[in-house]
C-alpha positions as MATLAB code, in Angstrom:
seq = 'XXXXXXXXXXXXXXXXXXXXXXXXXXXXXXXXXXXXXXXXXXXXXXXXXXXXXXXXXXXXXXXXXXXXXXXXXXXXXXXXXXXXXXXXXXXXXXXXXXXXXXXXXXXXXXXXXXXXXXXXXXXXXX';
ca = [
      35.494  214.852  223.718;
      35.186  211.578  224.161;
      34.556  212.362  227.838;
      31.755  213.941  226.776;
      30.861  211.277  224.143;
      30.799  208.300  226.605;
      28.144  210.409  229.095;
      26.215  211.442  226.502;
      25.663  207.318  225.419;
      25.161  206.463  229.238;
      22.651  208.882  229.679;
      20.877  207.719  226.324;
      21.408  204.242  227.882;
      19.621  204.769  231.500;
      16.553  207.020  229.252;
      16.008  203.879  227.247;
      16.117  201.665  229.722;
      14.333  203.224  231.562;
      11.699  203.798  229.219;
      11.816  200.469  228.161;
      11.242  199.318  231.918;
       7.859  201.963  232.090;
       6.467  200.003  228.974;
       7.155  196.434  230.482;
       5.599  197.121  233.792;
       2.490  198.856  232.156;
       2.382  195.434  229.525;
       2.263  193.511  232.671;
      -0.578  195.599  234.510;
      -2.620  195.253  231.551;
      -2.172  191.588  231.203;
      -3.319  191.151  234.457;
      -6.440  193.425  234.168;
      -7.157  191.680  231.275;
      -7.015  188.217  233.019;
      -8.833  189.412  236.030;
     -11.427  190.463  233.887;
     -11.343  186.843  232.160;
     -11.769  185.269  235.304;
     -14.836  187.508  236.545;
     -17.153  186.743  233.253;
     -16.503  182.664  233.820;
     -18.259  181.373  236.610;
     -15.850  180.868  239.560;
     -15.437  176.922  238.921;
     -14.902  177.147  235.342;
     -12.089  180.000  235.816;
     -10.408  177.638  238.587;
     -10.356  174.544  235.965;
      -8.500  177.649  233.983;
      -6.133  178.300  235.731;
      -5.872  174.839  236.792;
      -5.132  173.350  233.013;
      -4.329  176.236  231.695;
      -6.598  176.801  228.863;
      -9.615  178.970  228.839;
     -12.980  177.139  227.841;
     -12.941  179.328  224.461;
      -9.706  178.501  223.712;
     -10.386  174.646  224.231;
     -13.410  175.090  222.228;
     -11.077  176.433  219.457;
      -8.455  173.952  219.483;
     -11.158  171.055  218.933;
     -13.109  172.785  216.654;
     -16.172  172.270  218.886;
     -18.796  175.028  219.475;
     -21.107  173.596  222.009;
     -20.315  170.937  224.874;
     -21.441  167.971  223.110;
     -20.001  165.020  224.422;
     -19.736  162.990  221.574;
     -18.591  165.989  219.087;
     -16.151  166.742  221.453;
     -14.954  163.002  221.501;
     -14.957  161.963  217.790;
     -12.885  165.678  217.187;
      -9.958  164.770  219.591;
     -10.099  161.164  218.318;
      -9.701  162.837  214.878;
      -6.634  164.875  216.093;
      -5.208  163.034  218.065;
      -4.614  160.707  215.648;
      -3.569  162.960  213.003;
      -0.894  164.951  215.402;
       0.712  161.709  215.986;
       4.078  161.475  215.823;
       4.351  158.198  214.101;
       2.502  159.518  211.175;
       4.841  163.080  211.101;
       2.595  164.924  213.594;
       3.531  167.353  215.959;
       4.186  166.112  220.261;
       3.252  170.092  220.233;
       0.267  170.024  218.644;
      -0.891  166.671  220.364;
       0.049  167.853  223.771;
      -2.436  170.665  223.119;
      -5.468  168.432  221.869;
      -5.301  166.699  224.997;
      -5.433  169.555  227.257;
      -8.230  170.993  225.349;
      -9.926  167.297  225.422;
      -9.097  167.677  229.578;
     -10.332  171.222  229.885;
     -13.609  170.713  227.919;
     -13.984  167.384  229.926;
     -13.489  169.260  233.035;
     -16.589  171.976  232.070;
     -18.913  168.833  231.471;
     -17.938  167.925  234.566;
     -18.729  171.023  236.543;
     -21.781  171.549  234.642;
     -23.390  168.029  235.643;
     -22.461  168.573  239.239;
     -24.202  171.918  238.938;
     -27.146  171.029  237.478;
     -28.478  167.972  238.268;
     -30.987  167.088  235.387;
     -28.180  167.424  232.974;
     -26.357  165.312  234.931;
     -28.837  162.559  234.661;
     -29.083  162.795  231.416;
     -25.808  162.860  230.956;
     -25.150  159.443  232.210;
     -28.637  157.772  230.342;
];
């Protein structure tokens, strides 16, 4: 019997994991369809600077609380963060870490956008 008991959990063991296996590969297929598809609607600079900080424009948009690509919103927000997530005054490295590579990311769009479109860029720097 216990023959028969110690099979019958083995078997159980190899359906589960198998299972289990199935459901991670299929996570991980739709992760990457999902990012794929992220990285066809941004414009092929803006999707390198991505991948390149590792934050999407939207989610850098988020994190400063910014919802168009003014300079000088985006600037007095991360000033306002940073400062706040500041360790010396019981912030969060975490948090602070992440205000500054939304700050770079966002930075990084202006950037692409003034090299592609030269009037802006001119304006830009008036």
């Amino acid at each position: 019997q216990a023959k028969y008991l110690a099979q019958i959990i083995l078997v159980g063991a190899q359906v589960v994991g198998r299972a289990f296996m199935r459901a991670l590969r299929q996570e991980f297929a739709a992760s990457q369809a999902a990012a794929d598809a992220r990285g066809r609607a941004e414009r092929p600079q803006s999707a390198a600077a991505s991948r390149i900080i590792g934050i999407s424009l939207q989610e850098a948009q988020q994190i400063l609380n910014v919802s168009s690509l003014n300079p000088e919103e985006i600037q007095k927000n991360y000033d306002h963060l940073f400062k706040v997530n500041d360790k010396s005054v019981g912030g969060s490295f975490y948090l602070q870490s992440k205000v500054v590579r939304a700050k770079e990311r966002l930075d990084e769009e202006l950037r692409i956008q003034a090299k592609g479109d030269p009037e802006k860029g001119r304006k830009a720097e008036t």
